[in-house]
Structure formats: C-alpha cells, structure tokens
C-alpha positions, -999 to 999 in steps of 0.1 A, spaced: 0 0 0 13 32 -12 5 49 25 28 23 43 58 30 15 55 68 21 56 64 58 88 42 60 105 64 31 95 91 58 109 73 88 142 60 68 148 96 63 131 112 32 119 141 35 78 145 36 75 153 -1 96 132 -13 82 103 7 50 102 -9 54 116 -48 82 88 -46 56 60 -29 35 69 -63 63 67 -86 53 34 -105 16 48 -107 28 74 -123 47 57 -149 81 72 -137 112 59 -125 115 61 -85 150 81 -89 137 103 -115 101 112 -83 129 115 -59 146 140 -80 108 161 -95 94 158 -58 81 192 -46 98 211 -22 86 215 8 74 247 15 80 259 -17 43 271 -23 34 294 7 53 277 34 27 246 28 35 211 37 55 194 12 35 160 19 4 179 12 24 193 -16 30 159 -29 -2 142 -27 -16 174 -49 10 168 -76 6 132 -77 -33 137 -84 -25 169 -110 -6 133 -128 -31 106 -126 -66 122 -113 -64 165 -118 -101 160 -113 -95 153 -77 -69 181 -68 -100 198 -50 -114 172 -31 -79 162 -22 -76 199 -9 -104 200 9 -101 167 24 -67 173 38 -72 208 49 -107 189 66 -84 164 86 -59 184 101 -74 223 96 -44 238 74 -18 233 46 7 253 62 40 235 69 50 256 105 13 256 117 12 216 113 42 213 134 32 234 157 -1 217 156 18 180 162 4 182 203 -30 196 197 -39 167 170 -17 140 184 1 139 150 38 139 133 50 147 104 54 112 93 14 111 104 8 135 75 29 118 49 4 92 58 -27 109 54 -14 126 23 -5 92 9 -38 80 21 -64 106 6 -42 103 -28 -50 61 -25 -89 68 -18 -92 93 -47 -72 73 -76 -93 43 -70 
C-alpha cells in the first residue's frame, strides 16, 4: 500500500515530499530516482507542507479532477496546509510529520481508485 511505503521512506529519512510523490512513482509511470529528484519542495508554495504538496502533484498526474477534493479533504483532517502551523499543531492533534505523509498518501489512495 502506497501509504505504508510513504511512511517508512518518511521514517528511513526522506523528507515529507519526497516520501509520498516517490511511494506513487510506479503509478505514475516514472522511474523512483527520477520522483525522488521532481518531488516538490517543501514549502516551496506558501510555506505549505510538502507531503500535502506531494499528494496534490501526484493527483494533478493521474486524477487533476480530484486536486479539489484532495484539498479540501486534507485541509478537513488536520485544519491547514501550512507547513510551521502543522508542526506546531503535532500536540494539539496527536500527529507527526510522518502522520501526515500518511494521510497525504492516504487521501491520494482513496481518490485514484
């Protein structure tokens, strides 16, 4: 499952963008070096999470229909896009970083079905 690949790319060290366009690499019809090289960059839209980054250019790829949904969606589960306010967030909703790699991955897996 591509959420459980994104996660341990996460936890082996990748960084959160990274983690998930690479975990969608094959669905995408792209070499895994070539996702870890294209991956957004964290941040590099407004200071917004680069897994929530990720999961947003993955559907642009295979699903740009869903781009809003995923949006919405994510924004719904953990109330912003914004990189610093997740973190400073992680107490407040019991998550981590790697917890929204996961849900990133997640919402990306429910919407390509």
């Amino acid at each position: 499952m591509s959420e459980d690949k994104a996660r341990t790319k996460h936890k082996n060290g990748s960084n959160c963008a990274v983690s998930v366009f690479a975990a969608y690499a094959e669905r995408m019809g792209i070499p895994e070096t070539e996702a870890v090289k294209t991956a957004p960059k964290p941040r590099s839209e407004g200071g917004k999470c680069g897994a929530f980054l990720a999961g947003k250019a993955v559907l642009e790829r295979l699903r740009p229909d869903a781009v809003q949904e995923y949006e919405r969606r994510f924004t719904e589960m953990n109330g912003q896009t914004e990189c610093s306010r997740l973190i400073a967030a992680h107490g407040k909703l019991r998550k981590s970083c790697n917890d929204y790699v996961g849900d990133a991955a997640r919402l990306v897996e429910e919407l390509v079905r």
